[in-house]
C-alpha positions in Angstrom: -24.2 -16.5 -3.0 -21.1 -16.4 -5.0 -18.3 -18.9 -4.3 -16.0 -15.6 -3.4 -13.2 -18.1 -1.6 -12.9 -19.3 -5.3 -12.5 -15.8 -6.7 -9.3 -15.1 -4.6 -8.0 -17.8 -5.6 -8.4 -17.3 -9.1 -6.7 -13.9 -8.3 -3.7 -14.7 -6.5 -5.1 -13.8 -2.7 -5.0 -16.6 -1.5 -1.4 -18.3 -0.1 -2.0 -19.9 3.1 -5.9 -21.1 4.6 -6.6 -22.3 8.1 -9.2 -25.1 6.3 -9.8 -24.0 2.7 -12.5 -26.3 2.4 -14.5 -25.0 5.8 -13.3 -21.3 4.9 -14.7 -21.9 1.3 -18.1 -23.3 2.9 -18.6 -20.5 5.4 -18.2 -17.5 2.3 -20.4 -19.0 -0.1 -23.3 -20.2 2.4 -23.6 -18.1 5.0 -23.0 -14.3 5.7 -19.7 -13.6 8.1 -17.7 -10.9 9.8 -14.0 -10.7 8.4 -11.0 -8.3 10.0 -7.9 -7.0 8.7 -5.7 -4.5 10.6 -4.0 -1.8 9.4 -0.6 0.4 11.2 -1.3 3.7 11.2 2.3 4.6 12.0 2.0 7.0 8.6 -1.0 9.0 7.6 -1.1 7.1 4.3 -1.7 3.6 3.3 0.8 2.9 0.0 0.1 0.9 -2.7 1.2 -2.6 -1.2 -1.8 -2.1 0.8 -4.0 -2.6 -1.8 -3.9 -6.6 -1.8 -5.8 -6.5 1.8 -7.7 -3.9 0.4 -8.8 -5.6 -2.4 -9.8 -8.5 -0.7 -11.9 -7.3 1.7 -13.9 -5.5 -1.3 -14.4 -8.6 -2.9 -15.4 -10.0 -0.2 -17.8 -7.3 1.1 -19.1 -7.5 -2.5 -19.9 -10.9 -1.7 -22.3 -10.5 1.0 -20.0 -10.1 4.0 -19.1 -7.9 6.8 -15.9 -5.8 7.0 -14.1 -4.9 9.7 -11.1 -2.4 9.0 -9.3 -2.1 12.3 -6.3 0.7 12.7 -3.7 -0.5 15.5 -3.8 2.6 17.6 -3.6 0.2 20.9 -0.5 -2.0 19.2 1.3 0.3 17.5 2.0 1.8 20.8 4.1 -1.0 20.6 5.0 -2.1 17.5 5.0 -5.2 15.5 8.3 -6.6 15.1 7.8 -8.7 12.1 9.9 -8.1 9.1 11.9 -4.6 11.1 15.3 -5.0 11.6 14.9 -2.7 14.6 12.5 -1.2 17.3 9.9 1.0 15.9 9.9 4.6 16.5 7.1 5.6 19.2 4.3 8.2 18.1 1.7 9.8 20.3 -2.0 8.7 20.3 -2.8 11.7 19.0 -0.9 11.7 15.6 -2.4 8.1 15.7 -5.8 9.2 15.7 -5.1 11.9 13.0 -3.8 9.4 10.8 -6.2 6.9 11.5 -9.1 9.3 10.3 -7.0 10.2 7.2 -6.7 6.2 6.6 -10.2 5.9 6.9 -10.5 8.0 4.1 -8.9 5.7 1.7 -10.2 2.9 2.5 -13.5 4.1 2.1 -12.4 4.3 -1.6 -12.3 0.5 -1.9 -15.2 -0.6 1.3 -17.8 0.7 2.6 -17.3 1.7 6.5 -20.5 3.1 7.9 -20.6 1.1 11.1 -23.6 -1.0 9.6 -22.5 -2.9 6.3 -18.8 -2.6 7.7 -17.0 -1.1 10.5 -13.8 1.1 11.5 -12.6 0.5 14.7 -9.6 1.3 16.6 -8.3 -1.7 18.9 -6.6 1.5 21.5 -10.3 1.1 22.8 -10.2 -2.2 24.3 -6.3 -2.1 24.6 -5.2 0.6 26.8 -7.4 0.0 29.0 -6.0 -3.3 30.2 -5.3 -4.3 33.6 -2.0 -5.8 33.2 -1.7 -8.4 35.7 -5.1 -9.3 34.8 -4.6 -9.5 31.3 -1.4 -12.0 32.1 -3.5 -14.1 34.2 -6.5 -14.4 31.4 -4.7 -13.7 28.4 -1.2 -14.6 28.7 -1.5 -17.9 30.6 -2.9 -19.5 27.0 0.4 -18.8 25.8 3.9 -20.7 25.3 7.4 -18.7 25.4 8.9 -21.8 23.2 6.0 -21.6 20.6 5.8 -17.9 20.2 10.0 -17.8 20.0 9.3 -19.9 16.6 7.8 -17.3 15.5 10.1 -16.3 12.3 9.6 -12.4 13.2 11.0 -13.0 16.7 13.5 -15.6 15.5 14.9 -13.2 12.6 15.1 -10.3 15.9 16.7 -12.3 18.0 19.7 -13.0 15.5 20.0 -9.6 15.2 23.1 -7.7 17.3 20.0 -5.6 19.0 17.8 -8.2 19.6 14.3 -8.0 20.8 12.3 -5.5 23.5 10.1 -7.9 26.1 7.5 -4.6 24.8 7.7 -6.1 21.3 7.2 -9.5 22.5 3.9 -8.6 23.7 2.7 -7.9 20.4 1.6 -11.2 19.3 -0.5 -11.6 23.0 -2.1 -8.4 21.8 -3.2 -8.8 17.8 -4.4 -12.3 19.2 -6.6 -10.5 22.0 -7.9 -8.3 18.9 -9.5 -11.6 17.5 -10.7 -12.7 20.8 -12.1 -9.3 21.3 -13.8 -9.2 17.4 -15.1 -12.6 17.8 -17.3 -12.2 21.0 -18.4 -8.6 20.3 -18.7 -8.8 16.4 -18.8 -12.2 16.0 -16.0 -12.1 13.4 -14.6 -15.5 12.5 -12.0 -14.6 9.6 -8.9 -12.6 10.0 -6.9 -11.5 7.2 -3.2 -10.1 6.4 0.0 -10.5 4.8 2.0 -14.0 4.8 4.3 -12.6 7.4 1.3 -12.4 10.4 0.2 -15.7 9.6 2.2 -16.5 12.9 -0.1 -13.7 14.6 -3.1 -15.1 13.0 -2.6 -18.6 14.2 -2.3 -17.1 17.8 -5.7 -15.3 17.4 -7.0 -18.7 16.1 -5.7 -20.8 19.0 -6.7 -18.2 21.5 -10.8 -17.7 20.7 -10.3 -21.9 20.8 -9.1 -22.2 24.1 -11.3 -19.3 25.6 -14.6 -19.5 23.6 -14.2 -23.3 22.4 -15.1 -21.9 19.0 -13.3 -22.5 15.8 -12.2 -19.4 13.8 -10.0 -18.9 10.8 -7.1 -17.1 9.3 -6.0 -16.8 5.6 -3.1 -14.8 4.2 -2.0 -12.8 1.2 1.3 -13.7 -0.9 3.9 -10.9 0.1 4.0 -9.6 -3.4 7.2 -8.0 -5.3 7.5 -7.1 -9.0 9.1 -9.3 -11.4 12.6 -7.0 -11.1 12.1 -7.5 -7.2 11.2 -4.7 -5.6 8.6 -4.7 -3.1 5.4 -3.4 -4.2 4.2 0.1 -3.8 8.1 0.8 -3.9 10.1 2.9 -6.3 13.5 3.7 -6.2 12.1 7.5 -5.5 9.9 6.2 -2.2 6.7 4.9 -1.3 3.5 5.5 -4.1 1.0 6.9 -1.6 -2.9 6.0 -1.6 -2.6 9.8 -0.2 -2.8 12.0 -3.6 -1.0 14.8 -1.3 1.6 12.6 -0.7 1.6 10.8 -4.6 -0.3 12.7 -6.8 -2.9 10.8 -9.2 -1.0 11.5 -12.2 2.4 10.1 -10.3 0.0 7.1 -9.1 -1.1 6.5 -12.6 2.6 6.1 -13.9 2.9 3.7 -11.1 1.1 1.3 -13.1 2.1 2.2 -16.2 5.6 1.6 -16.0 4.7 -2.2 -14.6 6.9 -4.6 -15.7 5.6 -6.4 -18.4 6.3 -9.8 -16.5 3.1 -8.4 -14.0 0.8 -7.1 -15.9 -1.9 -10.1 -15.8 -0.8 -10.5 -12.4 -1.6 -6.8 -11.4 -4.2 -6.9 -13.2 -5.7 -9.7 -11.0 -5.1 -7.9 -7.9 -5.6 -4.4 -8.4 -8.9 -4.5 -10.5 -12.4 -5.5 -10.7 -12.1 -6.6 -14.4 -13.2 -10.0 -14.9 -10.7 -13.3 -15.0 -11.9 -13.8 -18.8 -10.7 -9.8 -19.5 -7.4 -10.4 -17.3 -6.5 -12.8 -18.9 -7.1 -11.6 -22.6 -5.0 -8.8 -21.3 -2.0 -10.5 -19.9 -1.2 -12.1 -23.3 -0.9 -9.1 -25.2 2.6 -8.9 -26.5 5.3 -6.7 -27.6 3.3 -3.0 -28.3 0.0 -4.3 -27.7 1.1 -4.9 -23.9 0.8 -1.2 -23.8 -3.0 -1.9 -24.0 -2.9 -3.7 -20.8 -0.9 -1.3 -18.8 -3.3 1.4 -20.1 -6.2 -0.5 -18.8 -4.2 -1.2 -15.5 -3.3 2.5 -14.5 -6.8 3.8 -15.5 -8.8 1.1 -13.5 -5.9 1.4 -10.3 -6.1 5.3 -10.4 -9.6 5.3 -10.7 -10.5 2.9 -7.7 -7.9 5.3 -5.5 -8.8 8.7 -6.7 -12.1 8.4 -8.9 -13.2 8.2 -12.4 -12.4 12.2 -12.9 -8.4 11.9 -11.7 -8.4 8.5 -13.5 -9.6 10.4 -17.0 -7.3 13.2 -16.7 -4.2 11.3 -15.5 -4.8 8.8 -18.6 -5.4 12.2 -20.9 -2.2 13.7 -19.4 -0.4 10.7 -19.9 -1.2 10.0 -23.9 -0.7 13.8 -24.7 2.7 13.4 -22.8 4.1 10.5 -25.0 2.3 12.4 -28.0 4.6 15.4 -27.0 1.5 17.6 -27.3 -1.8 18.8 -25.5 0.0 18.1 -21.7 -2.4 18.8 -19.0 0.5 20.8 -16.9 -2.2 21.0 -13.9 -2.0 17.4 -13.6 1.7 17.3 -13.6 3.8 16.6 -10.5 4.6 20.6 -10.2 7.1 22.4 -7.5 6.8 26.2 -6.7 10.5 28.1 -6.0 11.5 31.6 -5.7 11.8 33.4 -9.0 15.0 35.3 -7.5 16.6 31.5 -6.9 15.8 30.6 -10.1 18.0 34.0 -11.5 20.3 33.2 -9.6 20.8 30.3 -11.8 20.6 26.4 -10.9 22.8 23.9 -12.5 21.0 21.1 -14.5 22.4 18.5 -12.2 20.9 20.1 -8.8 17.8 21.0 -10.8 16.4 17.1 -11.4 18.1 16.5 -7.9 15.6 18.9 -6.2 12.5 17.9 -8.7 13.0 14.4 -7.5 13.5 13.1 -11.6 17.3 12.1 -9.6 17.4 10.1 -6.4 20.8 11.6 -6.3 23.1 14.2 -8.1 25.5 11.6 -9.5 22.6 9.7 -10.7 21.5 13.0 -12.2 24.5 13.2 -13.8 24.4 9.8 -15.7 20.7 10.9 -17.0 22.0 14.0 -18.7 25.4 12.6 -19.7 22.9 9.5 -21.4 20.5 12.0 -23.4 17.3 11.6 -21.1 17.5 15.4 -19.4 14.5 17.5 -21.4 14.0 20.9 -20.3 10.9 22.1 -22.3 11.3 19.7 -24.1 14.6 20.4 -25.7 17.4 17.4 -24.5 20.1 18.6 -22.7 23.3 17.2 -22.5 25.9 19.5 -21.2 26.3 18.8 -17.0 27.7 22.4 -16.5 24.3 24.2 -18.2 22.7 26.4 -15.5 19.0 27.0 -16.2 18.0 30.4 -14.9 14.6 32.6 -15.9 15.9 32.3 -19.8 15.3 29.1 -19.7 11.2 30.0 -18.7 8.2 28.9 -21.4 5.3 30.5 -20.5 7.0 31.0 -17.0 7.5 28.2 -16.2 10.1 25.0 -16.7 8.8 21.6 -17.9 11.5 18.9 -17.0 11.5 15.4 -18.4 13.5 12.7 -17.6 13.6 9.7 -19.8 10.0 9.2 -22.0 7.8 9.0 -19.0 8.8 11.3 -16.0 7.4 14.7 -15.7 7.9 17.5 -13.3 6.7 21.3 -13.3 9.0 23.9 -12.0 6.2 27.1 -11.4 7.6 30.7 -9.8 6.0 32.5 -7.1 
């Protein structure tokens, strides 16, 4: 079996290990059960959910046992960590629908048939808890003092509002998850994001002092992009693992307008190509880096929305900076009334509405700068309206800057 502890590392996964050296033993010679959760409090993972993602394929291409587990039992709470306020609540019921829709993407990256891998929802075991038994079982292995050094709850606490007791209980509950997982699916490795390594340890101590067994927990780096953003954000939102919600073509931008300063890096993460390949890759230079960001946004879009989106998001792409032979069905496209549209609409509201603005005075600067194309003519003048004479082959294509497309069809 493959030394797959080695292979995250190689790739970046790996930033804090219960025991690297037992962890590293139990992947390469033996078979295991591994868990990540995921907070179904939207109906669409995003893009910074790939690096879990990721991980668990590599590791279920290694041999082992996925368990992808949706929080519909704990987000009827809410985790705390990293919110600067109380959660909003949703119903179980829009957290089953999103749930299912979830499932659907991750089935993209892992395979979830409830024998190679398995989707579970923790509401199950969770709201069906006796509470004063579960504080006699559960909560008496746990330390108010400990728990309150939690950075999560510390950062909360600072805070003017402070922390609900119902948010406290989260970290009683992801640890019960573990607990749960390890004596029902035998699953001895959780995984997540550097900010629930708190809430790992606790799942760790807790199968210790119930089971006397010894499981482990191993977190991802919390990633950002070399300008600092956090990943899977753009100044215009979220980019959706959802195409209804960030269309491939959009998702395959994503990528390709990465920062040269994380190319290799994304690389690593966000594809199956070998080290040898990413690396090769991530010292291209000057125009060749256009290569790797190529390579990048194909192999991304392809693993989220399969080899035929990937080929015609790459296609639309190169015809777009070749300013010929656009695949408009693959553009991000917006349907509006043809009598709004003779009505007139200035430029400036125009990329407002087609999201190419995140606001009209930044709208303004764009067309006042030279990067406002409407069919591809450049349009400088803030006080144009663009009305149905404005229509090629009825319809508008906008551009803002090189890169950003958006179709404006009439119904």
């Amino acid at each position: 079996m493959s030394n797959v502890f080695e292979i995250l590392q190689q790739r970046g996964f790996v930033q804090q290990c219960t025991n690297e050296e037992i962890v590293s033993r139990l992947l390469t010679e033996t078979q295991i059960a591994y868990y990540v959760g995921f907070d179904p409090t939207a109906d669409s993972l995003h893009a910074g959910s790939l690096v879990p993602i990721m991980a668990m394929a590599h590791l279920q291409q290694a041999g082992h046992k996925p368990i992808a587990i949706i929080g519909g039992g704990t987000t009827m709470i809410g985790d705390p960590t990293d919110k600067t306020e109380m959660r909003p609540m949703i119903s179980a019921e829009q957290i089953e629908k999103n749930g299912a829709r979830i499932l659907k993407q991750l089935q993209r990256y892992i395979q979830l048939d409830n024998a190679v891998g398995l989707f579970l929802n923790n509401a199950e075991w969770l709201l069906s808890l006796n509470y004063v038994e579960f504080l006699r079982e559960i909560g008496r292995h746990f330390r108010v003092n400990e728990m309150m050094r939690a950075e999560g709850y510390r950062q909360r606490l600072e805070r003017e509002m402070g922390l609900s007791f119902l948010e406290f209980n989260y970290q009683l509950l992801q640890a019960y998850d573990y607990l749960r997982l390890f004596q029902e699916h035998n699953c001895v490795l959780q995984l997540g994001g550097d900010d629930q390594w708190g809430n790992i340890l606790a799942g760790v101590d807790l199968v210790r002092r119930v089971e006397g067994e010894r499981v482990h927990g191993l977190t991802f780096p919390l990633l950002t992009t070399a300008g600092g953003a956090k990943m899977g954000k753009t100044v215009g939102g979220a980019i959706w693992l959802d195409p209804d919600k960030t269309t491939p073509y959009e998702f395959y931008q994503y990528w390709i307008n990465t920062d040269d300063r994380d190319v290799e890096r994304f690389l690593a993460f966000f594809t199956f190509l070998p080290m040898e390949e990413v690396k090769r890759l991530g010292k291209l230079e000057h125009d060749e880096i256009r290569e790797a960001k190529n390579i990048l946004a194909y192999e991304a879009t392809k693993l989220a929305h399969g080899k035929e989106q990937a080929d015609r998001s790459q296609e639309t792409s190169q015809a777009a900076f070749g300013g010929e032979g656009i695949d408009l069905d693959a553009m991000p496209t917006t349907t509006i009334s043809k009598d709004y549209l003779e009505d007139g609409i200035p430029i400036i509201q125009l990329f407002h509405e087609a999201g190419l603005a995140n606001s009209r005075s930044e709208a303004r600067r764009l067309i006042e700068q030279g990067g406002a194309y409407v069919n591809e003519e450049q349009q400088k003048d803030i006080k144009i309206v663009i009305d149905t004479n404005s229509l090629k082959d009825e319809a508008l294509l906008l551009r803002a800057g090189k890169k950003r497309y958006h179709r404006i069809l009439l119904n």
